[in-house]
C-alpha positions in Angstrom: -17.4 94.8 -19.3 -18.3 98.0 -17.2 -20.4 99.0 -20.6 -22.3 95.8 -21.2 -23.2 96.2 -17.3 -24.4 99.5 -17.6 -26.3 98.6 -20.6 -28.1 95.7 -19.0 -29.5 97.6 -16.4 -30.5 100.7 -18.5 -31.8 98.9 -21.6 -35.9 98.4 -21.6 -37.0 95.2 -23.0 -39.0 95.0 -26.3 -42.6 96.0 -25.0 -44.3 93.2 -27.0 -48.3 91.9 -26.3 -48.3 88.5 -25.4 -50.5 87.6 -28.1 -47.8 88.6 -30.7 -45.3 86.9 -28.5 -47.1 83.8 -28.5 -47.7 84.3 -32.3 -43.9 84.9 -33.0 -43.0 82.0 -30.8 -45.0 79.4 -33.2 -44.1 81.2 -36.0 -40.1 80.8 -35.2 -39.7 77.9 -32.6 -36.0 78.3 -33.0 -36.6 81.8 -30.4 -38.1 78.8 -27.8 -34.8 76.1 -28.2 -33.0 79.6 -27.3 -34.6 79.9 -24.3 -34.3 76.2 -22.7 -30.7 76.2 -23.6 -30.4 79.5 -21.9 -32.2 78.1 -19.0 -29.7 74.4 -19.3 -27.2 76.6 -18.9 -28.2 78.6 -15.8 -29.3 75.5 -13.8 -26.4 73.6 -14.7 -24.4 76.4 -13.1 -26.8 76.4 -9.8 -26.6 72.7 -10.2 -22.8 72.6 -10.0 -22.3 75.3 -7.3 -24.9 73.3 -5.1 -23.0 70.0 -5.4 -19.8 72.2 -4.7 -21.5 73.4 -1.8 -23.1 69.7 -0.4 -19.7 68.7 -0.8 -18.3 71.2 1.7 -21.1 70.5 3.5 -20.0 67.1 4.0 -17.1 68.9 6.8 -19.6 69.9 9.3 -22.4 67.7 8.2 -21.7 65.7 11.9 -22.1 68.9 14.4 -25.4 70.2 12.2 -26.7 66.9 13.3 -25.6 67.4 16.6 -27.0 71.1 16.4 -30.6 70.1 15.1 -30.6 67.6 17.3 -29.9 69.5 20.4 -33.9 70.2 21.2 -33.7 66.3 22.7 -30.0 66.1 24.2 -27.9 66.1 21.4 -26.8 63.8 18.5 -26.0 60.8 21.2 -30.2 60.7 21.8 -30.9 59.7 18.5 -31.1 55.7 18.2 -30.4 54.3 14.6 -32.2 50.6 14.0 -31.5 50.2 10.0 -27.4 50.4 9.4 -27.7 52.6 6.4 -29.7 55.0 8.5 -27.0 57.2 9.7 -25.6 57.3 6.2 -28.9 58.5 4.8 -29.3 61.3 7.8 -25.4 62.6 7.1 -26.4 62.8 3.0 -29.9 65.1 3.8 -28.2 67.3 6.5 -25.4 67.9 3.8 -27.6 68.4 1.0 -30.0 70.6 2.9 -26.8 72.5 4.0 -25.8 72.9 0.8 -28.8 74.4 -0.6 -28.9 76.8 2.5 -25.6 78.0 1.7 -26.0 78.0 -2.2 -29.4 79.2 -2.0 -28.4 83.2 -2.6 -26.4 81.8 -6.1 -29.3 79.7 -7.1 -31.4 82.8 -7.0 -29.1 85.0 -8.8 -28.8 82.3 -11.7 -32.7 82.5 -11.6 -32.9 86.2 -12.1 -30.2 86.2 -14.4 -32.5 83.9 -16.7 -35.3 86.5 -16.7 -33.8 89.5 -16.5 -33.3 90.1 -20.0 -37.1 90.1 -20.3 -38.1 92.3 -17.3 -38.0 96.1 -17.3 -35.5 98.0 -15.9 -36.6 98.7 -12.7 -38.2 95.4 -12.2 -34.5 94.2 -13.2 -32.9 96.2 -10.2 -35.7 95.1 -7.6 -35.0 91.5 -8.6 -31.3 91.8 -7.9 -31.9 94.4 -4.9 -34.6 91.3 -3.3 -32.0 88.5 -3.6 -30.1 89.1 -0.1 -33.6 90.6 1.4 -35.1 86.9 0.1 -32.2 85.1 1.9 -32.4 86.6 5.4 -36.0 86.4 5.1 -35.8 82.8 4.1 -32.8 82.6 7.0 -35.0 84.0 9.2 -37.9 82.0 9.4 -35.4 79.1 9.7 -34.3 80.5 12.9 -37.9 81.1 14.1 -38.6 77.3 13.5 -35.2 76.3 15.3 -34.9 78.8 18.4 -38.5 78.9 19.1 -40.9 77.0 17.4 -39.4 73.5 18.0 -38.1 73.4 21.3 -42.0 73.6 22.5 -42.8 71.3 19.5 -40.7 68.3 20.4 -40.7 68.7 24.3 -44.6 68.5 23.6 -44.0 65.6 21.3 -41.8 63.3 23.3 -43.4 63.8 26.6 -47.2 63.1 25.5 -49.1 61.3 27.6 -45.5 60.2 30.0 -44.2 57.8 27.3 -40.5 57.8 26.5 -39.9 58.6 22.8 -36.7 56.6 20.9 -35.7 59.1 17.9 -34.5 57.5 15.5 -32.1 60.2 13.2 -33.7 59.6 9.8 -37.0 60.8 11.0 -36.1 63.2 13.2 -34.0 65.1 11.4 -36.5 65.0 8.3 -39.0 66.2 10.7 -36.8 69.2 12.0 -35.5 70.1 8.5 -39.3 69.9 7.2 -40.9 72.2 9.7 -37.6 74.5 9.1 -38.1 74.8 5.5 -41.9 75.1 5.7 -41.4 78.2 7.8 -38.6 79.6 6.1 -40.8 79.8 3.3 -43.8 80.9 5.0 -41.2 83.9 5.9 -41.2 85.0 2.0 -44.8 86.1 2.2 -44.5 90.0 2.8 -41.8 89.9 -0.5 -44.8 87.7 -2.8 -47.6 90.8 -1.4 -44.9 93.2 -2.4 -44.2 92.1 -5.6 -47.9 91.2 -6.8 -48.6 94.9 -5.6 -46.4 96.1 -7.5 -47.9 94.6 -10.5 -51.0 95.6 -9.2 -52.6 92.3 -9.0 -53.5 93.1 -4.7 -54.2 96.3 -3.3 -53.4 97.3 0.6 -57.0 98.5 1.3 -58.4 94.8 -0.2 -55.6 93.3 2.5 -57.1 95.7 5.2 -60.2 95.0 4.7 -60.0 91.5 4.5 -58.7 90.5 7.8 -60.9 88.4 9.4 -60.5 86.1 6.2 -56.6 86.5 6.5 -57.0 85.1 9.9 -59.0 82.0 8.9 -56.4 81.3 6.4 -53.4 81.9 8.4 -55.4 79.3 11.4 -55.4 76.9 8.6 -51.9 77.6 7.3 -50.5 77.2 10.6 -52.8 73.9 11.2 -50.7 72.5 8.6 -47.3 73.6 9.5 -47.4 73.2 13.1 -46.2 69.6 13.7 -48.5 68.8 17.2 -52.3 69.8 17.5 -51.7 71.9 20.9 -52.6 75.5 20.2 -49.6 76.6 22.2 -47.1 75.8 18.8 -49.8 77.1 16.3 -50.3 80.1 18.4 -46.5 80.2 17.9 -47.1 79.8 14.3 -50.1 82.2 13.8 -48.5 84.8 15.7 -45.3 86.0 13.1 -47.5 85.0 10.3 -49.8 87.9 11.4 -47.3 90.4 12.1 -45.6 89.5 8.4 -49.6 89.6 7.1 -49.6 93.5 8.9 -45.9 94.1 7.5 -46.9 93.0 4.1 -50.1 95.5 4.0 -47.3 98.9 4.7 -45.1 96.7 2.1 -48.2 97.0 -0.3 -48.8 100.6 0.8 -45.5 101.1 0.3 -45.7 99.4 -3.7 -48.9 101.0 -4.7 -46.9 104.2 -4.0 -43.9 103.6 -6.1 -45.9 102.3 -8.9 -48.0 105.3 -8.8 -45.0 107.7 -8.8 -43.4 105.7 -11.2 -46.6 105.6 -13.6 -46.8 109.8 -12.8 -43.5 110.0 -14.0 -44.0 108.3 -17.4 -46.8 110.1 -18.3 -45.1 112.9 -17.8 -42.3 112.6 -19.9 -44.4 111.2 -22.6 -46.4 114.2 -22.3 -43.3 116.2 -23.0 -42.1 114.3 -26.0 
């Protein structure tokens, strides 16, 4: 076992041109049905340990409610009309629960299906970004929760002096939308990292191009901020330019590894 580990993380890959890949892949389709059963297999698993983990879920499904929903007073404020409706809101929290919690297996199972085609040290940085990916992910979910959408709701249910009746279903899809959205948002230094590592962005291109970063990021934020005051898309805009000035060290930071890295091979096949 401790071999077959060592070897998977020490083996390189076949360096094959994707034109010959493409070629073989015609040529023997039988490599292809590999490959998707491979896959089957790998969501199945992430399939099964999220259900395992929605079902858990289902134990403290009731005071996540009552935690999301403590921006307007806590689970008693929200007012259910249709009688399925509070079923419906317990099923999303749990599921959504139980992809939070499964989310770090579901990722593994992921790189696990591509590892055997990735290089070595792309196959360490994959398993090395998992947990960085997570509290990254985990992190811009506390963002939206702590900060973002206390200001977003009290803005929202006060506009104008009318009183608001929340009803759970929509609520808690609005508060578990803008949590998600952001959470993802969050993963943008780790996408500059990686795609400058494969040398597709540069950090002087990211530099120089700050003033269009900005524009984007206005309009990113236009779309993830839930109200149209510029007080929560100020609130949006602002991490999403410090992660836009953290991602151009991160790229720095890339372009310098793949340049030792590069330095390195040549070297040795100098040698040989």
């Amino acid at each position: 076992m401790v071999q077959e580990i060592r070897e998977f993380f020490t083996e390189e890959p076949e360096d094959t041109p994707l034109a010959d890949s493409l070629q073989k892949a015609v040529s023997n389709p039988q490599s292809i049905l590999e490959h998707l059963d491979a896959l089957r297999k790998h969501l199945t698993r992430a399939a099964i340990v999220l259900g395992l983990a929605t079902i858990l879920s289902f134990a403290f499904a009731s005071r996540i409610i009552d935690l999301l929903a403590q921006p307007v007073g806590g689970i008693e404020f929200l007012v259910a009309i249709d009688p399925t409706e509070p079923v419906g809101t317990f099923m999303r929290v749990s599921l959504m629960s139980g992809f939070a919690i499964s989310l770090p297996y579901i990722i593994l199972e992921l790189w696990l299906f591509a590892a055997p085609g990735l290089s070595r040290d792309a196959r360490k940085f994959g398993l090395g970004a998992i947990p960085i990916v997570v509290l990254f992910f985990l992190g811009g979910v506390a963002f939206a929760y702590f900060i973002m959408l206390p200001t977003a709701i009290d803005f929202l249910t006060n506009f104008m002096g009318m009183t608001s009746q929340l009803r759970p279903s929509t609520y808690i899809r609005f508060v578990t939308n803008v949590m998600f959205a952001i959470g993802a948002a969050f993963q943008f230094p780790l996408v500059i990292y990686v795609l400058a590592r494969m040398g597709i962005v540069r950090a002087k291109v990211l530099k120089d191009q700050w003033r269009l970063a900005i524009v984007l990021m206005a309009i990113m934020a236009a779309a993830i901020t839930p109200t149209v005051d510029p007080v929560n898309m100020a609130l949006v805009m602002g991490p999403m330019i410090i992660l836009y000035l953290f991602s151009i060290g991160l790229a720095g930071l890339a372009e310098r590894n793949r340049a030792a890295r590069q330095m390195a091979e040549n070297s040795s096949s100098q040698n040989l």
